[in-house]
BABA-839079 format. One record per atom (N, C-alpha, C, CB): x, y, z; residue in one letter. Coordinates in steps of 0.05 Angstrom, whole numbers, padded with zeros to 5 digits, always signed. Glycine has a CB too. Layout:
// BABA-839079
XYZa
...
This chain:
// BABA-839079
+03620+01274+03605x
+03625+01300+03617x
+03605+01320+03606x
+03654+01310+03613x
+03598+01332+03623x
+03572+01356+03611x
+03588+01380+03598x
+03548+01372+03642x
+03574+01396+03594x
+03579+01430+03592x
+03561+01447+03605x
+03579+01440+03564x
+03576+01466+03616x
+03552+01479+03624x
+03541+01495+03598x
+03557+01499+03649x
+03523+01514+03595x
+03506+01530+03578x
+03494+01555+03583x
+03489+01517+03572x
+03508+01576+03581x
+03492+01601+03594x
+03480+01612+03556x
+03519+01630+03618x
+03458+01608+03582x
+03433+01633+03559x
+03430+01660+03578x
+03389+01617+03555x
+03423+01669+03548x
+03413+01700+03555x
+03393+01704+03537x
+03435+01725+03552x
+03373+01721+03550x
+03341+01730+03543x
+03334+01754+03546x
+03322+01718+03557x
+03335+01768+03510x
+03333+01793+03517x
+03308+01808+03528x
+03340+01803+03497x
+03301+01818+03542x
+03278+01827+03553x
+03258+01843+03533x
+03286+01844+03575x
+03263+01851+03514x
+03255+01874+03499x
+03269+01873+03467x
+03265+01902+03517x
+03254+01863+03454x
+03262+01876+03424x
+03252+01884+03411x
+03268+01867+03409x
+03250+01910+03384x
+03234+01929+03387x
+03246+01938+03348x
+03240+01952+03421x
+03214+01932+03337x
+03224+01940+03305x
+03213+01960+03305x
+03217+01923+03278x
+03214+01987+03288x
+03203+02007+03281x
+03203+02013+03244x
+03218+02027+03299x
+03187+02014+03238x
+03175+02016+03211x
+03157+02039+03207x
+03161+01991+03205x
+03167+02060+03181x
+03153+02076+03170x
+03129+02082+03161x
+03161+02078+03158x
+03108+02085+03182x
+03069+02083+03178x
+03065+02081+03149x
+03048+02115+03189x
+03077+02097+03134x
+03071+02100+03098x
+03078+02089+03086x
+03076+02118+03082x
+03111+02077+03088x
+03118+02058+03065x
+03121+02029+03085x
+03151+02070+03046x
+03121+02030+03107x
+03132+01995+03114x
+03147+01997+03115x
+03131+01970+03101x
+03171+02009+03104x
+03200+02006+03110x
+03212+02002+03141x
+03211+02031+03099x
+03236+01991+03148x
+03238+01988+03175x
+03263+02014+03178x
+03246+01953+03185x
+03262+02025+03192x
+03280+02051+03209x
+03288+02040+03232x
+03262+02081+03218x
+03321+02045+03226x
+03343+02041+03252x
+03352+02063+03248x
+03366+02017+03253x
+03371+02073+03230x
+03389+02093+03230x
+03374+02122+03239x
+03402+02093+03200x
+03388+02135+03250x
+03379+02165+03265x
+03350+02164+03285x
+03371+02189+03236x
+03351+02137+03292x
+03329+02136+03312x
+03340+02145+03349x
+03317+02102+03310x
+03323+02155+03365x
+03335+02156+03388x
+03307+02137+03408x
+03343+02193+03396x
+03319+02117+03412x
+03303+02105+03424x
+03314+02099+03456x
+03298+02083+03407x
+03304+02099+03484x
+03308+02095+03507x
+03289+02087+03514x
+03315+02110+03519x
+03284+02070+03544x
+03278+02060+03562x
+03282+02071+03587x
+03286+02042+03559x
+03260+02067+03601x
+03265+02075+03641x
+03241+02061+03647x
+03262+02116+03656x
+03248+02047+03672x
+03228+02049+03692x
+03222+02067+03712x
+03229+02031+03703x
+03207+02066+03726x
+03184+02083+03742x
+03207+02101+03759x
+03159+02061+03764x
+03215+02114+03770x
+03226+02140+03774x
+03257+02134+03766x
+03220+02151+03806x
+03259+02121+03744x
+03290+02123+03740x
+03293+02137+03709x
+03307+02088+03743x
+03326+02140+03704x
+03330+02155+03680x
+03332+02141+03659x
+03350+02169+03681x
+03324+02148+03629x
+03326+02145+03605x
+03354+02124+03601x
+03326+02173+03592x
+03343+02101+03587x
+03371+02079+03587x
+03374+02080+03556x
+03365+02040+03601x
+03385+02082+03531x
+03387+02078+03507x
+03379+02055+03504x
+03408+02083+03496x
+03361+02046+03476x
+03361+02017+03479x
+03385+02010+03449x
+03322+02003+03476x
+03394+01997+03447x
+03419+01983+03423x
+03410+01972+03408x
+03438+01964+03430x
+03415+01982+03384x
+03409+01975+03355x
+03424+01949+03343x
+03417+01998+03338x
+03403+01935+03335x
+03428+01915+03326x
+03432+01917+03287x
+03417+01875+03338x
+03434+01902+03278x
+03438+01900+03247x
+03424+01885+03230x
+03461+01892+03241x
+03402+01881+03251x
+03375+01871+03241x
+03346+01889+03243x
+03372+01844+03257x
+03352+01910+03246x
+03344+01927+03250x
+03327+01927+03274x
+03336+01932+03232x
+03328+01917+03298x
+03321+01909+03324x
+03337+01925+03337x
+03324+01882+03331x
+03319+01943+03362x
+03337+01951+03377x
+03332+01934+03402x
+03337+01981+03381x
+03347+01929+03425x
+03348+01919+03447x
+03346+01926+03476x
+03364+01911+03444x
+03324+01924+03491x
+03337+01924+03513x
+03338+01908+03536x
+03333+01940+03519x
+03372+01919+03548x
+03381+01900+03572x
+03370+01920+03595x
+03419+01891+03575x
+03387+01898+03615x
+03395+01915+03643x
+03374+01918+03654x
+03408+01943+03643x
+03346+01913+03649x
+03326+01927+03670x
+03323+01915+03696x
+03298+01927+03660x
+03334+01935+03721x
+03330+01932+03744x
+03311+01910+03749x
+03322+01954+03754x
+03318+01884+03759x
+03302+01865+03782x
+03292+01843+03758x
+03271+01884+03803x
+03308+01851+03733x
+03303+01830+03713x
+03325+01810+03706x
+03297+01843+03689x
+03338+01808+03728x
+03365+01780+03728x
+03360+01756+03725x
+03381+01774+03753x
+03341+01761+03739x
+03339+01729+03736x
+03334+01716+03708x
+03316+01719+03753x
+03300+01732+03697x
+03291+01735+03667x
+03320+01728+03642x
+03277+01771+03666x
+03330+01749+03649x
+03348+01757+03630x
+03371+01732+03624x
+03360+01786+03641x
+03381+01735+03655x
+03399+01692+03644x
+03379+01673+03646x
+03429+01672+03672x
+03346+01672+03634x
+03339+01645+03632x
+03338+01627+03612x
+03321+01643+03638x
+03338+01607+03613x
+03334+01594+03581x
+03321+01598+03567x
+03330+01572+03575x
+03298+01611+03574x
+03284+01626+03537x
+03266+01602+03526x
+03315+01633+03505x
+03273+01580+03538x
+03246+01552+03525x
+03221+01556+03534x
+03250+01516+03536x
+03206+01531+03530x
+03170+01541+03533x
+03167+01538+03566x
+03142+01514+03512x
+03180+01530+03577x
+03172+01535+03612x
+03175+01565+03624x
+03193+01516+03631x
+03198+01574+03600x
+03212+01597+03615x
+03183+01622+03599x
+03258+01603+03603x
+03184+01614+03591x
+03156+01633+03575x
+03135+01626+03588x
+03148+01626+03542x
+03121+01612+03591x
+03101+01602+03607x
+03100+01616+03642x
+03106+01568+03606x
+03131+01613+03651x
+03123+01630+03669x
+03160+01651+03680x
+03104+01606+03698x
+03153+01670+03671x
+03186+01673+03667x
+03190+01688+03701x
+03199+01699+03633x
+03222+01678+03708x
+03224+01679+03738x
+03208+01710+03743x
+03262+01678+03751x
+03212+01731+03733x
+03203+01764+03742x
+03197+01777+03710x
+03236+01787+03763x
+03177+01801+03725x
+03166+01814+03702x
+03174+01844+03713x
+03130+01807+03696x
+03175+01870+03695x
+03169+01892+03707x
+03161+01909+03683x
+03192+01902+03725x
+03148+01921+03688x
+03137+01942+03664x
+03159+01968+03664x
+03101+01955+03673x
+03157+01969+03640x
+03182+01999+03632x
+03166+02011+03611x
+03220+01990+03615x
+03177+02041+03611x
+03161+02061+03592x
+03186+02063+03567x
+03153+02096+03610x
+03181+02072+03548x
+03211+02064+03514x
+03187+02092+03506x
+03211+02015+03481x
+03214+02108+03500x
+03209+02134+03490x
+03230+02130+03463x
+03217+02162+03513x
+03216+02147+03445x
+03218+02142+03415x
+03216+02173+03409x
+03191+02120+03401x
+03252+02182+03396x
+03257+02205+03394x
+03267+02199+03355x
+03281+02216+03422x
+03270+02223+03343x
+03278+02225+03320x
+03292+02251+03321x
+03256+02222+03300x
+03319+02255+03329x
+03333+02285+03322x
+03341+02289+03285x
+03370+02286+03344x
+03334+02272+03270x
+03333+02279+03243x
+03304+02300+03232x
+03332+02248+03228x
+03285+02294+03254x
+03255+02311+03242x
+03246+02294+03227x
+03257+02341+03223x
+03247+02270+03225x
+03229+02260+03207x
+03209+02251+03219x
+03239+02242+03192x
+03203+02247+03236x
+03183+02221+03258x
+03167+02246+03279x
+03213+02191+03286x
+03145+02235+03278x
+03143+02245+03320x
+03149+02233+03335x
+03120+02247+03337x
+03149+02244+03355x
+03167+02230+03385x
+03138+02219+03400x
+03189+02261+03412x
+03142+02200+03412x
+03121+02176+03428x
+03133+02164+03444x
+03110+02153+03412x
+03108+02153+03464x
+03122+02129+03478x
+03101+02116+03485x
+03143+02133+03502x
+03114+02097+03494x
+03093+02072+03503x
+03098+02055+03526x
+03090+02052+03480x
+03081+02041+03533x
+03078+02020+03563x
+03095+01984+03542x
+03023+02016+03579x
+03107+01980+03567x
+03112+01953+03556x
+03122+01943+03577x
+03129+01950+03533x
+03117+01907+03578x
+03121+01887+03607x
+03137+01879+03600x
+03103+01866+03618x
+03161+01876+03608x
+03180+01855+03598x
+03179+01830+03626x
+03216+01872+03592x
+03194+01814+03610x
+03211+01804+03589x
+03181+01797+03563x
+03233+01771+03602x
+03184+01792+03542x
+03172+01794+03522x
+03176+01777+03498x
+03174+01816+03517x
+03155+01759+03493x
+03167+01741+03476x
+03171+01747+03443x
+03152+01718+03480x
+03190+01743+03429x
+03194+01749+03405x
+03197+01789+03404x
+03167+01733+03387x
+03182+01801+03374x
+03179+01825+03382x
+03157+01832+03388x
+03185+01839+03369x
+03169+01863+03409x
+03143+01865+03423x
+03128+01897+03406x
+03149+01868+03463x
+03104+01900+03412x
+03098+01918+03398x
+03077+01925+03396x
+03104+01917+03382x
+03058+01948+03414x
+03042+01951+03430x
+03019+01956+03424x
+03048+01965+03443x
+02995+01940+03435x
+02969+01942+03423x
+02953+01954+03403x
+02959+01946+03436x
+02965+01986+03404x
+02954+02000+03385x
+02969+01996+03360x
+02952+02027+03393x
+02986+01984+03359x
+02998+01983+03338x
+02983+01979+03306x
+03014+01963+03345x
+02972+01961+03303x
+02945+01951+03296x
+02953+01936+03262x
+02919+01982+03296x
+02964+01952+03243x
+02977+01937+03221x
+02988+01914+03219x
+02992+01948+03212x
+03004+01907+03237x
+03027+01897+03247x
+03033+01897+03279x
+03046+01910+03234x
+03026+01868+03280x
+03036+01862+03317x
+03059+01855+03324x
+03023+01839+03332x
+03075+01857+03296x
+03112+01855+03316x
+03130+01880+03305x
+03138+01816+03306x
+03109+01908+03298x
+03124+01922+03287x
+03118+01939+03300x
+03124+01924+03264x
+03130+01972+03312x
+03126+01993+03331x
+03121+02016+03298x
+03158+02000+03358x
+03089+02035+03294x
+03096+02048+03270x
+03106+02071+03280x
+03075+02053+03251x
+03123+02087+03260x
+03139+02118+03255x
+03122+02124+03245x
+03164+02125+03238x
+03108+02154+03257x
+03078+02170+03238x
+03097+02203+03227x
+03038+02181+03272x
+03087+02214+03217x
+03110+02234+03210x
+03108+02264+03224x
+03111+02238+03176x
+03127+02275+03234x
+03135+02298+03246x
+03117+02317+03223x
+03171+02301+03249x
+03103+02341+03247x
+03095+02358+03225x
+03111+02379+03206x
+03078+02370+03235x
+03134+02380+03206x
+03147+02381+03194x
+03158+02370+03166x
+03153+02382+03206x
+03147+02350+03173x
+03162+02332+03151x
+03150+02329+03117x
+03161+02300+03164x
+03172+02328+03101x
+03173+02342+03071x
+03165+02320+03061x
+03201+02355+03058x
+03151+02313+03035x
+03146+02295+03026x
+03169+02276+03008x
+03126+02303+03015x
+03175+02243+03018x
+03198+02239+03003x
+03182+02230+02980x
+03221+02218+03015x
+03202+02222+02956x
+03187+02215+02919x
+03167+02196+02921x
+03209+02200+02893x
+03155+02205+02910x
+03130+02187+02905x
+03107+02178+02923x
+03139+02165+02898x
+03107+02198+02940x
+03092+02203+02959x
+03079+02223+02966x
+03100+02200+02973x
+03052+02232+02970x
+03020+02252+02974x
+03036+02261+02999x
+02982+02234+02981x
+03025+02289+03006x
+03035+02304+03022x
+03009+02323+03039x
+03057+02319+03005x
+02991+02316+03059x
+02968+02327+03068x
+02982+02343+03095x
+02942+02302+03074x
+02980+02364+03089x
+02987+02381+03124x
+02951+02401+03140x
+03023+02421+03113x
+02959+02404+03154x
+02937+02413+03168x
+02945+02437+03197x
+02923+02384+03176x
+02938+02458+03209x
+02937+02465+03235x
+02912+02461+03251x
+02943+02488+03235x
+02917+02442+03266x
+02885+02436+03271x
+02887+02453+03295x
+02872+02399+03276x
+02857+02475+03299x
+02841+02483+03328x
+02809+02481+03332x
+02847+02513+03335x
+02812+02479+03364x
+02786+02469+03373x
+02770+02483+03361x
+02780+02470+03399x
+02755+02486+03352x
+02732+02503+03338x
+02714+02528+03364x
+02704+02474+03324x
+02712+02517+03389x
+02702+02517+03409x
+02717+02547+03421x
+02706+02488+03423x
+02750+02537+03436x
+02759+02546+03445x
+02784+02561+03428x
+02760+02532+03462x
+02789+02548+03410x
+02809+02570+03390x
+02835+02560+03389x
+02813+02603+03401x
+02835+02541+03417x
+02866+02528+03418x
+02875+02514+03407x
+02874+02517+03434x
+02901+02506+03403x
+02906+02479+03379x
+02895+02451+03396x
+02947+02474+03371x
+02896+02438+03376x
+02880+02413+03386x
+02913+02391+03388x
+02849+02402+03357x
+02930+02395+03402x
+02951+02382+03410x
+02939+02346+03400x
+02957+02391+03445x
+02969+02339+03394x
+02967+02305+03380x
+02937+02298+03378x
+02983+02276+03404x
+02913+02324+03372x
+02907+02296+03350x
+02910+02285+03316x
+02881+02294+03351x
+02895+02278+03311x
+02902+02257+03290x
+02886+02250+03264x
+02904+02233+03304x
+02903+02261+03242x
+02889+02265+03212x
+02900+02240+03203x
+02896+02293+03190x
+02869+02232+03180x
+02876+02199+03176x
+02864+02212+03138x
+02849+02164+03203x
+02879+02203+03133x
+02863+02214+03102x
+02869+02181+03082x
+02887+02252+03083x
+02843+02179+03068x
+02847+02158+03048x
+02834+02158+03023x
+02840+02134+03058x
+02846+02138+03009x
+02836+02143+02975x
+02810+02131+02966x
+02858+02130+02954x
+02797+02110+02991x
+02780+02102+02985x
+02788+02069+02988x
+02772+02115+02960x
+02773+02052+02972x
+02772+02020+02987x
+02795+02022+02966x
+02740+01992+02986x
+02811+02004+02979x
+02828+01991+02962x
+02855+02003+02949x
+02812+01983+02942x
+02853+02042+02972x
+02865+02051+02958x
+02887+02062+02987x
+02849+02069+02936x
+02909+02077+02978x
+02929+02084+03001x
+02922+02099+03025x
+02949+02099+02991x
+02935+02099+03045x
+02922+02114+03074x
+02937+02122+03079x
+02911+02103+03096x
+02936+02137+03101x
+02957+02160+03114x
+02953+02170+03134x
+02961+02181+03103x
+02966+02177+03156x
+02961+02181+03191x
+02991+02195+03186x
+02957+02144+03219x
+02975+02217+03209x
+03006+02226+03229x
+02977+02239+03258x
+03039+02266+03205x
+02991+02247+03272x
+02992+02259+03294x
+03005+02290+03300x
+03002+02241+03306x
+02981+02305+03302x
+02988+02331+03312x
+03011+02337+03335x
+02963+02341+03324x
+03026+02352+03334x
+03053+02374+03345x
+03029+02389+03375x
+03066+02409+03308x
+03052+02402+03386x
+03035+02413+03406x
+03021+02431+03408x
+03042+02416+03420x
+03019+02445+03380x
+03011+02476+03369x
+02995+02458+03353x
+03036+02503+03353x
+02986+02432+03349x
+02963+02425+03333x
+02972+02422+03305x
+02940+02444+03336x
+02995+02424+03302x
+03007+02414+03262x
+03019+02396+03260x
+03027+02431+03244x
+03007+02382+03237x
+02997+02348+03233x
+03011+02359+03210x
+02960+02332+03233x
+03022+02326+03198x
+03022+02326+03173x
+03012+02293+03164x
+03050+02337+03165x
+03015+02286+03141x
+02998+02260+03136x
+03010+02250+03104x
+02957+02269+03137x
+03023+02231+03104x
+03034+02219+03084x
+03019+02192+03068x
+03058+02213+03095x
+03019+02187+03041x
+03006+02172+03037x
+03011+02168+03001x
+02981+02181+03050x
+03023+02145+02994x
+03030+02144+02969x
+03007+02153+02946x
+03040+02116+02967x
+03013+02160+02921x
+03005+02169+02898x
+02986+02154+02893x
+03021+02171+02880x
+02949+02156+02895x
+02929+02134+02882x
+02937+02137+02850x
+02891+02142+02889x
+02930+02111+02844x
+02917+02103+02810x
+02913+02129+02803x
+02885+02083+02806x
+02933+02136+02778x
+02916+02150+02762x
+02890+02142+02756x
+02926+02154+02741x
+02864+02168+02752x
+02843+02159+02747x
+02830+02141+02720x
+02835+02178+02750x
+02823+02127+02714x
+02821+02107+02699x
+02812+02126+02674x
+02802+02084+02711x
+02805+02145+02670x
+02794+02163+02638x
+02820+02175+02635x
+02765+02191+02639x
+02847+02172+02650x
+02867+02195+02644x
+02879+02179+02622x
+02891+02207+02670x
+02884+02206+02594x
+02898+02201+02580x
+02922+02220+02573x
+02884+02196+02564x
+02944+02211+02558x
+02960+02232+02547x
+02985+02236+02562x
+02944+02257+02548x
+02991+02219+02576x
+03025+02215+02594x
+03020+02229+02605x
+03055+02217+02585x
+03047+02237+02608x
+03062+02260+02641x
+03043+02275+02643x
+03093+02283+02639x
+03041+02292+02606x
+03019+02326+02616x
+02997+02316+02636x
+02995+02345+02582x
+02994+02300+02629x
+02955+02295+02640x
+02961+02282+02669x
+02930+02265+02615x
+02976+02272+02669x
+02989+02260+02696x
+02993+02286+02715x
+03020+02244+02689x
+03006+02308+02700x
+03007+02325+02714x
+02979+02344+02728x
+03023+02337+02701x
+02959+02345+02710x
+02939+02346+02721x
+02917+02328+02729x
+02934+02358+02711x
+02930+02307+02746x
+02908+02292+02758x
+02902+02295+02780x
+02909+02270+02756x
+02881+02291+02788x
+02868+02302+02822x
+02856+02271+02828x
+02835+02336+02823x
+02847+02268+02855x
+02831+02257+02860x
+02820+02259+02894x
+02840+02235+02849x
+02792+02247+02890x
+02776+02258+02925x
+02782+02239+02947x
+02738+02258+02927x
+02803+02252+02966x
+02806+02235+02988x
+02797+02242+03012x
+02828+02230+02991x
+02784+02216+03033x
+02771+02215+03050x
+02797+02231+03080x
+02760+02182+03049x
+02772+02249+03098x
+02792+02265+03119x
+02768+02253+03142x
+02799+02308+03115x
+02789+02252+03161x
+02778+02247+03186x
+02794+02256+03211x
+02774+02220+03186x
+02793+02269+03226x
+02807+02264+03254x
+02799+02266+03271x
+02823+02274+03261x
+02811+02250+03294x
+02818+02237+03324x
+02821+02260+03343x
+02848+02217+03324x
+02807+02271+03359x
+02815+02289+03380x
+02802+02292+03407x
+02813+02312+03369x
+02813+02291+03433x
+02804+02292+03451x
+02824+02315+03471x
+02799+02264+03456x
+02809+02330+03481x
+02821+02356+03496x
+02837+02344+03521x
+02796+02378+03508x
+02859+02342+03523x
+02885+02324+03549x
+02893+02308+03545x
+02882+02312+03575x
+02890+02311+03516x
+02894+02272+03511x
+02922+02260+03519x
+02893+02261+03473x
+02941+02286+03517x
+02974+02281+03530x
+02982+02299+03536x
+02996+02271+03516x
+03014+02301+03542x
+03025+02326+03541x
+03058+02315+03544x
+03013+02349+03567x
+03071+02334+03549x
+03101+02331+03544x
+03120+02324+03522x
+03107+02317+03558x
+03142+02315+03515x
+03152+02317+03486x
+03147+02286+03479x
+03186+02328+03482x
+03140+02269+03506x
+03135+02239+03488x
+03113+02230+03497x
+03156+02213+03492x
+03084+02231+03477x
+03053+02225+03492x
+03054+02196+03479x
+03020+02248+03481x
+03037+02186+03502x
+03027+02159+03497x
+03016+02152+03468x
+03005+02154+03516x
+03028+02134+03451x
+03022+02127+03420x
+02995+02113+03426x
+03049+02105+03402x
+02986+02105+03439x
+02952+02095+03448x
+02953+02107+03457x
+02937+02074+03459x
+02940+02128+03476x
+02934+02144+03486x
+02919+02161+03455x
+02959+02153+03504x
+02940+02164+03436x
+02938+02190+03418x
+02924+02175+03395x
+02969+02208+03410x
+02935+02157+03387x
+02919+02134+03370x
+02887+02124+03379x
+02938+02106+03372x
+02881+02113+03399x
+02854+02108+03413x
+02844+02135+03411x
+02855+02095+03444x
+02845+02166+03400x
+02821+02181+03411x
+02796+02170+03399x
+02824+02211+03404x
+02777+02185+03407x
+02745+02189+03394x
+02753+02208+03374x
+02717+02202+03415x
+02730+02195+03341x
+02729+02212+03316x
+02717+02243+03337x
+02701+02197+03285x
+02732+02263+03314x
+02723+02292+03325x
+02706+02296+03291x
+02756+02321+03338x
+02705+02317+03286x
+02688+02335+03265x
+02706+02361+03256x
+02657+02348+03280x
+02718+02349+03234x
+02730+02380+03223x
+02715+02394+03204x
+02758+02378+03209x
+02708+02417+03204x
+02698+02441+03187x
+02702+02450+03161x
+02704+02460+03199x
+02698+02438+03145x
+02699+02458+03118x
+02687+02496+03120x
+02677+02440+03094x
+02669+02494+03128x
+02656+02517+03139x
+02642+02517+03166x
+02637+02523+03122x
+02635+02540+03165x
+02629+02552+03192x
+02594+02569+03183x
+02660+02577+03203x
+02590+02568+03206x
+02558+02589+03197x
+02537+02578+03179x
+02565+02619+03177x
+02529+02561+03187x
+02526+02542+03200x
+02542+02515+03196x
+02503+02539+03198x
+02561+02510+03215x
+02574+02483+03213x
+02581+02463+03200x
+02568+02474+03220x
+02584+02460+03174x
+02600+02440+03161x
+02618+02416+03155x
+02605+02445+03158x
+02615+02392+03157x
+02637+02375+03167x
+02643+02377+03140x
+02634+02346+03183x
+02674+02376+03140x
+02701+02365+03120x
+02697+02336+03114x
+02734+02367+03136x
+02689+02324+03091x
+02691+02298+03093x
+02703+02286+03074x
+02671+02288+03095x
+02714+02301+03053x
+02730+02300+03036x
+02745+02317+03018x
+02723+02288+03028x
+02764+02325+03009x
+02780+02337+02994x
+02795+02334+02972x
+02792+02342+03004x
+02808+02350+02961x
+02815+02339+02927x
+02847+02342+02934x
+02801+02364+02894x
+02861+02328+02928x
+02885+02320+02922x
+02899+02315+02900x
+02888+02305+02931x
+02917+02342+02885x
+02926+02349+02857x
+02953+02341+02857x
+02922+02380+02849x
+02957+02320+02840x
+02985+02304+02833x
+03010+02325+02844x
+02989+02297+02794x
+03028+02318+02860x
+03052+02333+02852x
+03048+02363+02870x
+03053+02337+02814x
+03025+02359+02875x
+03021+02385+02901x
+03017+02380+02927x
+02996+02401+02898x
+03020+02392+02952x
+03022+02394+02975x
+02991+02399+02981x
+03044+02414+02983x
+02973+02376+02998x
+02944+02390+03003x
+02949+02402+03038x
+02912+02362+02999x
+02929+02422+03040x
+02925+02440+03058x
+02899+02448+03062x
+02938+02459+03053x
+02887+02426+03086x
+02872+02429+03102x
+02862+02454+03110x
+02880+02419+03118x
+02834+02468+03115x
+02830+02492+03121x
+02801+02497+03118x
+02847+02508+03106x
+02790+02505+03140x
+02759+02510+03148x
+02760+02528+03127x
+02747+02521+03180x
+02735+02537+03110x
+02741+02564+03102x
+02740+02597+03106x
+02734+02562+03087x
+02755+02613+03100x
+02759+02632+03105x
+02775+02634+03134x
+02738+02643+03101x
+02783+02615+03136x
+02811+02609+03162x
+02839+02606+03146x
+02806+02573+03183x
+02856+02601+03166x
+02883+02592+03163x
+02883+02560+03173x
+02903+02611+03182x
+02864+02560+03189x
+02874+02537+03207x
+02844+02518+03193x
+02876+02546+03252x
+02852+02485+03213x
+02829+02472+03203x
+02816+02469+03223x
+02831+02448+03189x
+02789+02476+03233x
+02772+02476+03248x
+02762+02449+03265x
+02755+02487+03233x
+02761+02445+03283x
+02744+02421+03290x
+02733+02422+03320x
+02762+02394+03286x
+02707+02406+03314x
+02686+02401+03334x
+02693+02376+03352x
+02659+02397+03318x
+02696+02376+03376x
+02706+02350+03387x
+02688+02356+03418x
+02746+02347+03388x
């Protein structure tokens, strides 16, 4: 006597991890799903820190298939859905992205680039520095036109071998950029005191292109893929920013000089 056997195949599973530390983030995430003129579906968190999604319209068949290598190879229907990525805690920016389901294993979208089964969290410009972590903010505007330079994107690093850091500009152009504590410098002596005064020169760069998005959830490629722009240390005659000093235990702040804001050529 047989049995029957129903499978189910989730269309969509979806990790999200903290750009700066790796850590994986479930709790206080607002993550949804829609396809093409329909409304925002939540997707479900599980306790693996995976959220899920079902239900996508015209994906029945997909969804009860067996999930083995035929069904992968060619699965009964496909449909593309857009997954918007909200944070009402303020810690995160809000994004979204393109994705085909059904999808094998996790999915997690080209630009991703660290990690191909992980979706990254870049940080809200808002966001405070947690312990033991560098704290780079910026207001970036066009140099050109005066306007903010909406999501683009400060990448600051310590050098080879040393920590990095990305976020993505707000819609008024304020970025912030996280990035753990480099090596004390190798001549520092004398504990904490000297610890307390240690600096060191980290590399600035950002990503900006004028439309690059708009609305409260822009394309994470879209905003990730720009072209390098040119930010300003000075002005009269033109100056690129190409690096900055970063003092233990302090907040750095980006800034053309004799501005407020940080300048850039794009």
């Amino acid at each position: 006597m047989s049995e029957d056997v129903i499978t189910r195949v989730a269309p969509l599973g979806l990790r999200f991890v903290d750009d700066a530390t790796g850590a994986a983030v479930r709790d206080g995430l607002a993550v949804a799903w829609r396809v093409a003129g329909g409304a925002p579906v939540p997707a479900l968190p599980t306790h693996a820190d995976v959220f899920v999604v079902r239900g996508i319209p015209g994906l029945r068949a997909s969804e009860q298939g067996a999930g083995d290598e035929d069904f992968w190879a060619r699965p009964p229907a496909r449909r593309a859905v857009a997954v918007e990525v909200g944070d009402p805690q303020g810690r995160y920016a809000a994004f979204s992205f393109a994705a085909d389901a059904p999808a094998r294993g996790l999915f997690a979208p080209p630009c991703a680039g660290r990690d191909a089964t992980t979706v990254p969290l870049l940080p809200a410009a808002t966001r405070s520095a947690p312990a033991g972590m560098a704290l780079v903010r910026a207001e970036l505007r066009d140099a050109a036109s005066g306007e903010p330079a909406a999501f683009a994107v400060l990448e600051v690093d310590a050098g080879r071998g040393g920590p990095q850091g990305r976020g993505f500009a707000d819609a008024e152009g304020r970025v912030a950029a996280l990035l753990a504590w480099p090596r004390p410098p190798s001549a520092l002596s004398g504990g904490p005191q000297a610890l307390a005064a240690a600096t060191w020169e980290v590399g600035v760069s950002v990503r900006s292109r004028a439309g690059v998005a708009d609305g409260p959830f822009p394309d994470l490629c879209d905003v990730l893929g720009q072209p390098l722009a040119t930010p300003l240390a000075a002005t009269g005659p033109d100056t690129p920013l190409r690096t900055a000093t970063l003092a233990y235990g302090r907040e750095l702040v980006l800034r053309t000089a004799g501005e407020t804001v940080l300048l850039v050529n794009r």
